[in-house]
Residue frames relative to the residue before (quaternion, step in Angstrom):
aa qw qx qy qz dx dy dz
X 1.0000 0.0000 0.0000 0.0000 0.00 0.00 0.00
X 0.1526 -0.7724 0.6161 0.0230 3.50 -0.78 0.52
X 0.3110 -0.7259 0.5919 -0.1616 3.15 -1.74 1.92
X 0.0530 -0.6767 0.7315 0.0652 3.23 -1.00 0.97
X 0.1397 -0.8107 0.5660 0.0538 2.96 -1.68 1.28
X 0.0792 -0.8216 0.4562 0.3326 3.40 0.31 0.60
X 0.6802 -0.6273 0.3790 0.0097 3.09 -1.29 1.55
X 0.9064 0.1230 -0.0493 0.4010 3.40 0.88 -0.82
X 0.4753 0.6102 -0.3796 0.5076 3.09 1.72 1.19
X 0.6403 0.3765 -0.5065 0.4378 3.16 -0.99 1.59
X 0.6356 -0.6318 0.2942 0.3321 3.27 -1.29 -0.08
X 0.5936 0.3788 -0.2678 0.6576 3.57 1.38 -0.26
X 0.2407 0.6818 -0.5993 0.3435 4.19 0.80 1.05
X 0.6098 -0.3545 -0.7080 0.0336 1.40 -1.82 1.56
X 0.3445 0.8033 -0.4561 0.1671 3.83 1.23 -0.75
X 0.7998 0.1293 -0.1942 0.5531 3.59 0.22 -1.01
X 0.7487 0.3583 -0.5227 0.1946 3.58 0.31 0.10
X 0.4753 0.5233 -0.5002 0.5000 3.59 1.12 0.46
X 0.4456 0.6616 -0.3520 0.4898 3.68 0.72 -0.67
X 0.6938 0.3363 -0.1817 0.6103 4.03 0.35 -1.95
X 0.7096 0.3328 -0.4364 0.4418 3.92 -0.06 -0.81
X 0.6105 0.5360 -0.4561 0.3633 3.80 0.39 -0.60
X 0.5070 0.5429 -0.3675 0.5596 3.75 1.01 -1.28
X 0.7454 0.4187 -0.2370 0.4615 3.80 -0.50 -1.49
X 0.5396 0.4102 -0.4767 0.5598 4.20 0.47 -0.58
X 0.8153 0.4176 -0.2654 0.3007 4.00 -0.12 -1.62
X 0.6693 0.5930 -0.1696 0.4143 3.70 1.68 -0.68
X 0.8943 0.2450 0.0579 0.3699 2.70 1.35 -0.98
X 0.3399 -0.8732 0.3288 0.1176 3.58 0.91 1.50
X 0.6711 0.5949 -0.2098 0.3895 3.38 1.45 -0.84
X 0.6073 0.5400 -0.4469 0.3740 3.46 1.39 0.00
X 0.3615 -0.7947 0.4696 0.1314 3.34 -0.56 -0.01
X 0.8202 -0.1716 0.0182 0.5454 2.94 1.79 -0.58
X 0.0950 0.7882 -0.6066 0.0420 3.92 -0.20 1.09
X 0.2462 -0.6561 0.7121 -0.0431 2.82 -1.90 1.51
X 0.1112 -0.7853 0.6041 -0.0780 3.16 -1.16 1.45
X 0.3126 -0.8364 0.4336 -0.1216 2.72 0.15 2.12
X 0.4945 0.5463 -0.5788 0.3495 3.82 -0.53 1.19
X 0.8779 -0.0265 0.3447 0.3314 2.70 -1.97 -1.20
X 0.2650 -0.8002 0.4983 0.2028 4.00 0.64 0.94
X 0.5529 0.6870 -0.3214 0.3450 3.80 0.85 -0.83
X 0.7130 0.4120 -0.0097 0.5672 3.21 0.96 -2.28
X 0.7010 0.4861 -0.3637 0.3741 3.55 0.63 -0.86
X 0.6296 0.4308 -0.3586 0.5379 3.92 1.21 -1.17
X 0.7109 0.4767 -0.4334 0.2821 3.95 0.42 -0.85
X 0.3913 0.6871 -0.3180 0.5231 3.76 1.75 -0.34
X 0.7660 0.3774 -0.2446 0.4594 3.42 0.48 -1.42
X 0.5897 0.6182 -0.3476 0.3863 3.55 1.20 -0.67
X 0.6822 0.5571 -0.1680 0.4428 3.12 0.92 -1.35
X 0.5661 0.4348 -0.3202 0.6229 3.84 1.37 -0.42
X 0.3215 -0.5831 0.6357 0.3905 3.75 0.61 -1.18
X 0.5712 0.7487 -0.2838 0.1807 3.43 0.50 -0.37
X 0.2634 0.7764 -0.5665 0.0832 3.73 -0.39 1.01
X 0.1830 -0.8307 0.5190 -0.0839 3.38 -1.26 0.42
X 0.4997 -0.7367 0.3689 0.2676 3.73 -0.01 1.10
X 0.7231 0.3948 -0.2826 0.4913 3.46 1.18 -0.27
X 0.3677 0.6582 -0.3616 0.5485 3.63 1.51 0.03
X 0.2374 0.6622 -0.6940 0.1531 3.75 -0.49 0.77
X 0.3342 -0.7275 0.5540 0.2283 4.16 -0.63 1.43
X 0.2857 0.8593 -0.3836 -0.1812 3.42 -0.96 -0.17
X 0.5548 -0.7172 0.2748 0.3197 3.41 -0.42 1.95
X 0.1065 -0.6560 0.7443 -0.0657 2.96 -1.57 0.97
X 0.2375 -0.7943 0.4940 0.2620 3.73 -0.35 1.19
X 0.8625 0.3033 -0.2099 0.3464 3.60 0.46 -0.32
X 0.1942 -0.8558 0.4794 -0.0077 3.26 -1.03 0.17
X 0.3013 -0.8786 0.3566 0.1005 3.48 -0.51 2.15
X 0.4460 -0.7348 0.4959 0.1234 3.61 0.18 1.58
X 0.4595 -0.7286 0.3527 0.3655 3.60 -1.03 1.39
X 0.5940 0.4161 -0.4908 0.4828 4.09 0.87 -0.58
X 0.4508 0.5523 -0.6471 0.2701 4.35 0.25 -0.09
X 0.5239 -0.6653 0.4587 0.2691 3.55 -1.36 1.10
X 0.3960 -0.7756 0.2783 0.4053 4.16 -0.01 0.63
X 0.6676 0.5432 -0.3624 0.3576 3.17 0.65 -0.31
X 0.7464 0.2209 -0.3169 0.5419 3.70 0.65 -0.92
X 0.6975 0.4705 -0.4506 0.2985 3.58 0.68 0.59
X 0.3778 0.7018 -0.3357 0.5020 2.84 1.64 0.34
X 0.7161 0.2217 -0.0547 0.6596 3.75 1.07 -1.33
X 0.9349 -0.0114 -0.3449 0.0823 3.11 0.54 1.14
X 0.3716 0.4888 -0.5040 0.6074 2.34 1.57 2.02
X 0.2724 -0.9184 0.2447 -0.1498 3.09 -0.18 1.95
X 0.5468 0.4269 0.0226 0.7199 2.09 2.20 -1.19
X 0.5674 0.5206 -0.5412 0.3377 3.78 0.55 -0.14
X 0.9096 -0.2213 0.2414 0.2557 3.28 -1.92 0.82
X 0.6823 0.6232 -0.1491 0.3518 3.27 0.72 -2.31
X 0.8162 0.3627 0.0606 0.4456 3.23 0.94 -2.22
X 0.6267 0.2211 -0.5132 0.5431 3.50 0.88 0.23
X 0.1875 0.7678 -0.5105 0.3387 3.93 1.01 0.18
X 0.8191 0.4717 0.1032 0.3097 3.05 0.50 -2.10
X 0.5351 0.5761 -0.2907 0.5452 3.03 1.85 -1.05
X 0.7452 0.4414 -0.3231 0.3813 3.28 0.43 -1.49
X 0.4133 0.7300 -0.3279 0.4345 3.66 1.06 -0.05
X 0.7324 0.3707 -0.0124 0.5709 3.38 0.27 -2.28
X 0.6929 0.4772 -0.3009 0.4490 4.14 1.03 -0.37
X 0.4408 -0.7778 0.3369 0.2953 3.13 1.67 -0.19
X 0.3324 0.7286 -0.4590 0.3847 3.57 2.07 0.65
X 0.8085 -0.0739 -0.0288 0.5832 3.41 0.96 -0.50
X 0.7085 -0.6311 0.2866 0.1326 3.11 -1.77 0.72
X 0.7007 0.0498 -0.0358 0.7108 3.52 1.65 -0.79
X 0.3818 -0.6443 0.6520 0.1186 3.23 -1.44 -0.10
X 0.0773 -0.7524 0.6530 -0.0371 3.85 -0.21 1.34
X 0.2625 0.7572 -0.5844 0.1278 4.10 -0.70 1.14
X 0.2935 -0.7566 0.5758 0.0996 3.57 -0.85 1.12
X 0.5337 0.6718 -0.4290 0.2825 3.80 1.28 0.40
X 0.9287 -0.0396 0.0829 0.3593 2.91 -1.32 -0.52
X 0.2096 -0.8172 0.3925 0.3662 3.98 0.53 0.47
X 0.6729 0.5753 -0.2999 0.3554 3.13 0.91 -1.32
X 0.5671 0.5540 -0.2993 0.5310 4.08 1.57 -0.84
X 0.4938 0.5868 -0.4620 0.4453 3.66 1.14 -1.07
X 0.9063 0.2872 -0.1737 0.2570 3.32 -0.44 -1.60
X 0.6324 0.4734 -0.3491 0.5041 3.39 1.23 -0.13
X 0.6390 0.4801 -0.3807 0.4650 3.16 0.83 -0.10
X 0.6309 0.4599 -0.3151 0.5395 3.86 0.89 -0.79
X 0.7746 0.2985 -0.3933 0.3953 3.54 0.46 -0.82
X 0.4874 0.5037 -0.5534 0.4500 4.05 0.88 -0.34
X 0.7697 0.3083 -0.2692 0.4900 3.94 -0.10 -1.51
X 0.8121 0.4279 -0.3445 0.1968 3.72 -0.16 -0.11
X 0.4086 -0.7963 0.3537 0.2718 2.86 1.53 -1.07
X 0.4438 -0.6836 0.4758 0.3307 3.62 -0.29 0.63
X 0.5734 -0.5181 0.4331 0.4639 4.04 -1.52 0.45
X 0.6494 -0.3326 0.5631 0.3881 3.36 -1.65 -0.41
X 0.7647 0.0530 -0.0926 0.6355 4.19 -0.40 1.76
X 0.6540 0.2995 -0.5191 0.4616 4.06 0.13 -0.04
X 0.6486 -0.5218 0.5366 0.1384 3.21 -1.80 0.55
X 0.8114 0.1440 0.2507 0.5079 2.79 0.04 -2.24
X 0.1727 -0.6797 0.6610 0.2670 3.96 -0.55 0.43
X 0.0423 -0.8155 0.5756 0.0434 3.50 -1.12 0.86
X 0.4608 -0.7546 0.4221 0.2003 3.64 -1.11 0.85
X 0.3004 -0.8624 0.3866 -0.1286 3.10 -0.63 1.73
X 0.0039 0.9000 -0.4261 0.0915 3.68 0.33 1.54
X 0.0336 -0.7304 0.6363 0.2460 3.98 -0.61 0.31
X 0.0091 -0.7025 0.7115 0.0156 2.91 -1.82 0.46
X 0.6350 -0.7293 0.2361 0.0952 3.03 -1.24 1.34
X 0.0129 0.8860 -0.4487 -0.1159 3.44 -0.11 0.33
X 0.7004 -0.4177 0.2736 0.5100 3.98 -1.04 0.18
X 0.8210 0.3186 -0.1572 0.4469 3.79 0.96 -0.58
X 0.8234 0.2796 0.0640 0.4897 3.19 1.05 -1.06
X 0.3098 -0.6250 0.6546 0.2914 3.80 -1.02 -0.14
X 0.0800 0.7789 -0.6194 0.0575 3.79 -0.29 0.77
X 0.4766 -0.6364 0.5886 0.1464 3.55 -1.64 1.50
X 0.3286 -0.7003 0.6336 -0.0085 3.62 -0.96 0.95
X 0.3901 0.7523 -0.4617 0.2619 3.88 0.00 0.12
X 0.6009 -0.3282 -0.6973 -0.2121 1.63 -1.15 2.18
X 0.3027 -0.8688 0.3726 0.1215 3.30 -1.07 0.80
X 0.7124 0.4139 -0.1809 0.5372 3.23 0.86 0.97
X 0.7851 0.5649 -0.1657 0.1926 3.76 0.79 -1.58
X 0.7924 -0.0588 0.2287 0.5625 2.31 0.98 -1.46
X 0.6458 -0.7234 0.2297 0.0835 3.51 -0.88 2.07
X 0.7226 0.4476 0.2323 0.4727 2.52 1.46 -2.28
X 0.4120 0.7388 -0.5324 0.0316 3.81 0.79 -0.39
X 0.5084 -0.5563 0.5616 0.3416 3.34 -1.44 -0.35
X 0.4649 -0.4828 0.4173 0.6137 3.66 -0.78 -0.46
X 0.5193 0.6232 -0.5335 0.2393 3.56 0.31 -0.63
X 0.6156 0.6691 -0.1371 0.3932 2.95 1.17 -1.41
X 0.6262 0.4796 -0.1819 0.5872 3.82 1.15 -1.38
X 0.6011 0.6044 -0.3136 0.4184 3.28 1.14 -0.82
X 0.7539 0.3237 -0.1653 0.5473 3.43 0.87 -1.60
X 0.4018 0.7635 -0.3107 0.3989 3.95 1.16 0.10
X 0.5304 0.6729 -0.0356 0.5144 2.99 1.84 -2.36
X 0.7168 0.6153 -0.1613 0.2857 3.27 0.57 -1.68
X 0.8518 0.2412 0.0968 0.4548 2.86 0.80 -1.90
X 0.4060 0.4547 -0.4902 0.6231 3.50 1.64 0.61
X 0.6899 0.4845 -0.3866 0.3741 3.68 0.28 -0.70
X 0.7177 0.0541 -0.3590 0.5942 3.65 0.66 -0.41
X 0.4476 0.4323 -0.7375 0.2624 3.90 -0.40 1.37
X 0.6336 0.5132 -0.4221 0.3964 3.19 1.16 -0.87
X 0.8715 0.2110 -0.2461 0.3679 3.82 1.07 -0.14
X 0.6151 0.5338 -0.3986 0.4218 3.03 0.67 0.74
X 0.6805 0.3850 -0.2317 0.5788 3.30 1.56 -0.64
X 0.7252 0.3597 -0.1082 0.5771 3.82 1.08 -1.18
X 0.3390 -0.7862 0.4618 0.2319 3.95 0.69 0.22
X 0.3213 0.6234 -0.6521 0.2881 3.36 0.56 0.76
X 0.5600 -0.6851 0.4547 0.1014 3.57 -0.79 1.47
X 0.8100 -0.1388 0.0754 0.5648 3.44 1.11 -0.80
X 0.2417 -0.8144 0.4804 0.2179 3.82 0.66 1.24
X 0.3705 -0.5292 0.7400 0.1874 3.28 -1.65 0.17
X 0.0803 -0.8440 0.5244 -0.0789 3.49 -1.11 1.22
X 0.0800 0.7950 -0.5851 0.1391 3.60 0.09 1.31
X 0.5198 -0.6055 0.5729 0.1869 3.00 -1.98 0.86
X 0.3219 -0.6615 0.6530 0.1799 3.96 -0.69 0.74
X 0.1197 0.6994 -0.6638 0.2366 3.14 -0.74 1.93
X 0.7049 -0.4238 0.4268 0.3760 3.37 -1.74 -0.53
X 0.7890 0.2459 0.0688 0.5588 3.67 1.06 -0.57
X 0.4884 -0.6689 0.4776 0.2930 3.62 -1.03 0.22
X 0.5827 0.7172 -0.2340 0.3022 2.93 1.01 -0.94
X 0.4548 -0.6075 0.4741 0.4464 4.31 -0.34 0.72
X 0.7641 0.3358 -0.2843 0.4718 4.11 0.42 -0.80
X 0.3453 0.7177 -0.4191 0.4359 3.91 0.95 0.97
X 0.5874 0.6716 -0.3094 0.3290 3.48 -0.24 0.76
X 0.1520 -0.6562 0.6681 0.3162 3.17 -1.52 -0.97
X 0.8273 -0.4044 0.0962 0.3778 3.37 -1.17 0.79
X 0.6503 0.4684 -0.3320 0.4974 3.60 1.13 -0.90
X 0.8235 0.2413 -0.2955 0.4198 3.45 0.50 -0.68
X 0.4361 0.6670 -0.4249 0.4294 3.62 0.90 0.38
X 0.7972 0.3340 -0.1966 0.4628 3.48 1.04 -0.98
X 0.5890 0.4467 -0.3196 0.5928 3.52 2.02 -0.24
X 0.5024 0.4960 -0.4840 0.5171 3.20 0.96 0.41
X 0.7268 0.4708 -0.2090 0.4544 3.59 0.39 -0.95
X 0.7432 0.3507 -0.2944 0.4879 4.02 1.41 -0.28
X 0.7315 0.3159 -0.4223 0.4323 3.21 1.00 -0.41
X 0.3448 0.5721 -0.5703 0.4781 3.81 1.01 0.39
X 0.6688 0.4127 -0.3683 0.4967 4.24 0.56 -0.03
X 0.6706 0.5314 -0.3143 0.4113 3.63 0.74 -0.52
X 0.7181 -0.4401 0.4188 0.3396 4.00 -1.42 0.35
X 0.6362 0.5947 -0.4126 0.2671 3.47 1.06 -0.37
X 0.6452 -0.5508 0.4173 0.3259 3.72 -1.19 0.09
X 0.2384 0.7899 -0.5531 0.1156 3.83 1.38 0.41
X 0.3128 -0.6823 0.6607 -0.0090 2.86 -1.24 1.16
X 0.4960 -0.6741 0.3743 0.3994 3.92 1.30 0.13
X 0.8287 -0.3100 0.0907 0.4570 3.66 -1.27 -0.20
X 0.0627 -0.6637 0.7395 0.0930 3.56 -1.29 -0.22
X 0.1786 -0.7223 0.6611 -0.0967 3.22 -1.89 1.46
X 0.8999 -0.1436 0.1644 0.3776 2.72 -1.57 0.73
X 0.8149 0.2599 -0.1604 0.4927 3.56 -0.15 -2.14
X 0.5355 0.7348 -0.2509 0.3323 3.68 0.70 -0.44
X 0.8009 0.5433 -0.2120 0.1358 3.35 1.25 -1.50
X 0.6067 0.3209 -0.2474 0.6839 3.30 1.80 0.12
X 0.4057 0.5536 -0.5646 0.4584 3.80 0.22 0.90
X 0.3960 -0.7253 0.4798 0.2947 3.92 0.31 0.18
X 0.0899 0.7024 -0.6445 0.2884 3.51 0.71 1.23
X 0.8938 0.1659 0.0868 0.4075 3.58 0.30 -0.67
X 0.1918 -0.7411 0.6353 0.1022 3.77 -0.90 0.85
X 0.8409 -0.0657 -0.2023 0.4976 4.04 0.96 0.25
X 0.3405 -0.7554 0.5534 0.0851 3.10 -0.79 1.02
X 0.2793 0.7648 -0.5793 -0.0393 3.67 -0.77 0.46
X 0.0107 0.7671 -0.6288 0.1269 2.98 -1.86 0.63
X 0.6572 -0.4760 0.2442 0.5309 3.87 -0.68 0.40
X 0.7440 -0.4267 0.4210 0.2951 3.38 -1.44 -0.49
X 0.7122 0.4501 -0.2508 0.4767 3.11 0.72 -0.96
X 0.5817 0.5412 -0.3188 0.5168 3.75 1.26 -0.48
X 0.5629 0.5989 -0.2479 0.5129 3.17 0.75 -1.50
X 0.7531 0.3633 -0.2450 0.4907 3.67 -0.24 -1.07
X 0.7289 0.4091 -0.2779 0.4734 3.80 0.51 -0.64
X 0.7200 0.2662 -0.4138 0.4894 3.48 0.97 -0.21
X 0.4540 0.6102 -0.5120 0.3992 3.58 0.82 0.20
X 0.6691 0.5236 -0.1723 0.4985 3.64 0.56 -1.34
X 0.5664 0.5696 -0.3175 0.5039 3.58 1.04 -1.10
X 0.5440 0.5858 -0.2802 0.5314 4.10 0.85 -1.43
X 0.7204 0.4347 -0.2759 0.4648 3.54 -0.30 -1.91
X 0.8787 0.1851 -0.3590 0.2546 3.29 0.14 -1.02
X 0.3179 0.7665 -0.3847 0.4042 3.41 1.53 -0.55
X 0.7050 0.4836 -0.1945 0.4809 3.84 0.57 -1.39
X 0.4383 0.6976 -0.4073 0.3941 3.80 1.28 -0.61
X 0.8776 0.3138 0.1226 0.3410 2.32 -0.12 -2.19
X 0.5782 0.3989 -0.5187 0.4874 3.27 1.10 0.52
X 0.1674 0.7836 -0.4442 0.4008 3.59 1.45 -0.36
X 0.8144 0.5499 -0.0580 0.1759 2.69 -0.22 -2.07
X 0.6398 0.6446 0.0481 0.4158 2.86 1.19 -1.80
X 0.7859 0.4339 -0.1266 0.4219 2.82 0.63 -1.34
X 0.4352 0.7577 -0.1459 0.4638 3.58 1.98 -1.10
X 0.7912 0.4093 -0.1324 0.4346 2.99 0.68 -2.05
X 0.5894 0.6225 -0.1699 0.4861 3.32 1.41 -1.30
X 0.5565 0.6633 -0.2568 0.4294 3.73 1.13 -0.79
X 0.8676 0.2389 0.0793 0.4288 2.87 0.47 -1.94
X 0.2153 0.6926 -0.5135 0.4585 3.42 1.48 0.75
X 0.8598 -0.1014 0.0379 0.4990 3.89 -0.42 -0.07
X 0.7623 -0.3945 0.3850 0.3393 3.44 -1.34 0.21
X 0.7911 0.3541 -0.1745 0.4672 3.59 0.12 -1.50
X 0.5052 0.5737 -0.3750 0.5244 3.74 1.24 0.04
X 0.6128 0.5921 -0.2294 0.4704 3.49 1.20 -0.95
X 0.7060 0.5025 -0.2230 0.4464 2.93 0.83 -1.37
X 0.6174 0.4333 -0.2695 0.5987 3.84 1.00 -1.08
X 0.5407 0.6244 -0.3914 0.4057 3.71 0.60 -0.20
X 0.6083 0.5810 -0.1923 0.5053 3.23 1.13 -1.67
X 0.7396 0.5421 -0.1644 0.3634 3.20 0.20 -2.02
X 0.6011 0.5660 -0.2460 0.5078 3.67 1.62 -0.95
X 0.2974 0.8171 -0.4817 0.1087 3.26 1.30 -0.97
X 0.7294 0.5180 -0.1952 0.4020 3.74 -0.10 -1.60
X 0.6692 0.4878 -0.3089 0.4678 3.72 1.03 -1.58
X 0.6745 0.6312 -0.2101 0.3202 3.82 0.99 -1.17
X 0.5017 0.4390 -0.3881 0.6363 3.52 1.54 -0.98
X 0.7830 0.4049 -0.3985 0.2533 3.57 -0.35 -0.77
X 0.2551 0.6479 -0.5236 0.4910 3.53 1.50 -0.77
X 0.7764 0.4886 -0.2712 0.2915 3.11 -0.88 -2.24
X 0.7429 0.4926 -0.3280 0.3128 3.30 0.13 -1.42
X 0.6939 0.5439 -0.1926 0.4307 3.50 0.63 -1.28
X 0.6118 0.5459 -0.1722 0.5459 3.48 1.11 -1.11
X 0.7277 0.5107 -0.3187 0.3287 3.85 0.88 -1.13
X 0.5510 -0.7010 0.4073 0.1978 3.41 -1.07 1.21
X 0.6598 0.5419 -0.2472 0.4582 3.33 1.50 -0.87
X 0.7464 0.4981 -0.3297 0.2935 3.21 1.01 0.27
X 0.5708 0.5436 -0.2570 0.5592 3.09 2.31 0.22
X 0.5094 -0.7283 0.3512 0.2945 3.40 1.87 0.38
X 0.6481 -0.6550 0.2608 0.2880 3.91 0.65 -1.09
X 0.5747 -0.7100 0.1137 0.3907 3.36 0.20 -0.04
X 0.6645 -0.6475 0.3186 0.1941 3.69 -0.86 0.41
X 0.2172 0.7549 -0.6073 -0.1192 3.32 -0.39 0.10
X 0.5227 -0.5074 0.6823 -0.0611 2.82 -1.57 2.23
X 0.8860 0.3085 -0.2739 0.2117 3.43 -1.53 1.90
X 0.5973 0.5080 -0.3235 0.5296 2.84 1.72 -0.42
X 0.4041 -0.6922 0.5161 0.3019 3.80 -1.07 -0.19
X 0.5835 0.4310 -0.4052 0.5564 2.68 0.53 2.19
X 0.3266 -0.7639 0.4797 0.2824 3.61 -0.72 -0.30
X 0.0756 -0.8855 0.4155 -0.1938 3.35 -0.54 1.46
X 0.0075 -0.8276 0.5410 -0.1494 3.61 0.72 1.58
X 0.0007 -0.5860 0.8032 0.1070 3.97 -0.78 1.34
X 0.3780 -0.5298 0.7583 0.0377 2.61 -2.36 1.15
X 0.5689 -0.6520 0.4349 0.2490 3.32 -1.23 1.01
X 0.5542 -0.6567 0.2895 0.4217 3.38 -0.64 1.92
X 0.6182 0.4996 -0.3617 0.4872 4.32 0.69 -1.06
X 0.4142 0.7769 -0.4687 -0.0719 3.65 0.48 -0.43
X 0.5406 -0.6170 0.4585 0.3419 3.98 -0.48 0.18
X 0.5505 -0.5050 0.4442 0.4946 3.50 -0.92 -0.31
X 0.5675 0.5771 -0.2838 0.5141 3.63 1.31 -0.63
X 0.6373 0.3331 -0.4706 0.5113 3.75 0.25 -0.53
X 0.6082 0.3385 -0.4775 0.5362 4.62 -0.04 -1.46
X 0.5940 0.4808 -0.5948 0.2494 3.94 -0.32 -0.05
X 0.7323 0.4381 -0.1789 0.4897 2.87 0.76 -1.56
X 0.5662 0.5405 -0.5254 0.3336 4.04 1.12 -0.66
X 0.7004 0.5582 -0.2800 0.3457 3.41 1.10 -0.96
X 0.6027 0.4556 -0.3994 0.5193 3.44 0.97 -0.53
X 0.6423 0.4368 -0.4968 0.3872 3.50 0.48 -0.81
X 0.6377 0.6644 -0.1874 0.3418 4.19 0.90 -0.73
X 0.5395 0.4302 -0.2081 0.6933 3.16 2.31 -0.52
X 0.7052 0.3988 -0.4756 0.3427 3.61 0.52 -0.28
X 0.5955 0.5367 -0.3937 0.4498 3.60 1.67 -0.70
X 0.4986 0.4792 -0.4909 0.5299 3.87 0.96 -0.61
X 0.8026 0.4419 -0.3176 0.2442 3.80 -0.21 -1.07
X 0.6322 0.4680 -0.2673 0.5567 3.44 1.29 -0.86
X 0.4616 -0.6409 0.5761 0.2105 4.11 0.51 0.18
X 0.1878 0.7889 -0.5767 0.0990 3.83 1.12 0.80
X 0.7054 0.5728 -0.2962 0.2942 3.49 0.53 -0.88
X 0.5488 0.4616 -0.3227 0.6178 3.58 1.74 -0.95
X 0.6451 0.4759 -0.4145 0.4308 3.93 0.56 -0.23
X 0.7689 0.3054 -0.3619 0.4295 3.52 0.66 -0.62
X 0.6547 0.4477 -0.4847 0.3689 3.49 0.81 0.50
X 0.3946 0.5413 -0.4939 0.5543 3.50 1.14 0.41
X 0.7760 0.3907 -0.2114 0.4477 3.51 -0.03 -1.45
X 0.7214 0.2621 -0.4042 0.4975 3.75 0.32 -0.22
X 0.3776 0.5493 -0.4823 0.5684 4.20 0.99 0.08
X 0.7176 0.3489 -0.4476 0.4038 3.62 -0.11 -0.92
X 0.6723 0.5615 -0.3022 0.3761 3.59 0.53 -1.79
X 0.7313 0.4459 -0.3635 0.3664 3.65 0.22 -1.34
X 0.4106 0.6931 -0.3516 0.4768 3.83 1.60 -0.68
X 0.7864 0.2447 -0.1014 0.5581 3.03 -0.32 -1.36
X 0.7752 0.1204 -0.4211 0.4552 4.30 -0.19 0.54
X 0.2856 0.6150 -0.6296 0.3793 3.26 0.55 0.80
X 0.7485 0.4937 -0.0351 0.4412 3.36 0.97 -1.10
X 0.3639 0.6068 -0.2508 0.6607 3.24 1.77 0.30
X 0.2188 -0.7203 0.6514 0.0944 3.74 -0.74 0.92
X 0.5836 -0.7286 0.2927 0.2070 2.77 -1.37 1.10
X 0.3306 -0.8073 0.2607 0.4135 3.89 0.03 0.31
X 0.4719 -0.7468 0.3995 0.2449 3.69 -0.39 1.28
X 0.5293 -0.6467 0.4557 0.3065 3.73 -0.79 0.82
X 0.3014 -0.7392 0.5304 0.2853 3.53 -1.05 0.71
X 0.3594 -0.6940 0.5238 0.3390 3.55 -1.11 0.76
């Protein structure tokens, strides 16, 4: 399989992402090809500095480069040349299979969804995050795309978290809940009242709403909901996880015999960490285009683009995209047939 990475997007570029693609080249036997798409200068003096070459490594220069405050759209159409966008090309040309980019988010998606194009039956391409909980691994979606959706849209959201959560995460039969104000089926506002009321008609495993107190209690393997939620309850997590961080430090190191139980904890704490660490879920998806398209978090490490890239080979390897155009064909079938729900006066 073969990866384009665009090289000079994020904030620790090009350093950790040649660094993460080197790791992912030495780990991972299954690629076949990875292009590290930037600034040819910065990208070989990176590779020097590792020592590190590799017959399936091929650099390739991109003169510009779409900075995270650049607005996405007019830097999209008119930075042609930047890192991000011949990334993408090689993608839409069919040189490679996914795209792995820790830049700019808002340039990400507008740029995949103008040059790639949505699947065969999806609408909207939405952005698809797990995050870990005490029992479960549970999909989030969406976080990022898209502001405005319709249900149809939550509907086709539903769809395609349910078969990441099984085909990529092995959950055998997800649970699917809408992210509302209330458990309850009459809870809501209008978008999630009526996507509550269509995908309760569809093949999926919907288990009905989910709140707030709910969202890490394993009620649920996908969660969906607009963007603007999505994104706030993502950020809400990240920062939530800080600041207990924090806490816990300060609280630690408050007397000796706390230390000492600190110490003694030692073993319980790496694991904490581990489970909790972002860099080991790589980043998030976007689900719909006709391609594969994994942003890494703009801070990422060399450890998180490793892991963005493995996570980007398992969606190339598993044929996700030829599934969600079966699976959203079946779904749009079967609510076509579904009346539409009439406004109350």
């Amino acid at each position: 399989m073969r990866i384009a990475v665009d090289a000079m997007g994020g904030d620790f570029a090009p350093q950790n992402i040649v660094a993460g693609a080197a790791d992912a080249l030495r780990s991972n036997g299954k690629i076949t090809k990875l292009f590290l798409v930037g600034d040819t200068t910065r990208v070989e003096a990176e590779l020097k500095k590792l020592n590190f070459s590799d017959p399936r490594l091929q650099v390739v220069h991109a003169s510009e480069v779409i900075a995270m405050d650049d607005p996405p759209v007019q830097s999209v159409r008119r930075k042609k040349d930047s890192s991000m966008c011949r990334a993408i090309e090689l993608v839409k040309q069919g040189e490679a299979d996914a795209i792995v980019s820790a830049g700019n988010t808002g340039a990400l998606l507008t740029a995949a969804h103008l040059k790639l194009r949505t699947l065969a039956g999806v609408e909207r391409p939405g952005l698809a995050c797990i995050i870990p909980a005490p029992e479960n691994i549970f999909v989030l979606m969406d976080v990022g795309a898209n502001l405005e959706p319709s249900p149809g849209i939550l509907v086709q959201y539903a769809v395609m978290g349910s078969l990441y959560s099984k085909q990529i995460l092995g959950y055998q039969n997800p649970r699917v809940g809408v992210f509302s104000i209330g458990t309850e089926e009459m809870k809501g506002n209008e978008l999630t009242l009526e996507a509550y009321r269509r995908i309760k008609q569809t093949d999926l495993n919907f288990i009905g709403n989910v709140d707030g107190h709910d969202l890490f209690s394993n009620v649920a393997d996908v969660i969906v909901t607009d963007a603007f939620v999505g994104n706030a309850v993502l950020k809400a997590c990240e920062s939530s996880l800080r600041v207990m961080g924090r806490w816990l430090k300060d609280e630690l190191r408050k007397n000796p015999l706390r230390m000492l139980g600190a110490l003694l904890a030692k073993g319980a704490f790496k694991a904490l960490r581990r489970k909790a660490d972002p860099d080991e879920y790589g980043g998030a998806v976007l689900l719909g285009i006709n391609g594969i398209c994994i942003k890494a978090h703009g801070a990422s490490s060399a450890k998180a683009v490793k892991s963005a890239i493995r996570i980007a080979t398992e969606f190339v390897e598993s044929h996700f995209n030829d599934r969600i155009v079966e699976e959203i064909k079946r779904s749009n079938a079967k609510l076509q047939q579904i009346p539409i729900a009439q406004p109350t006066v």
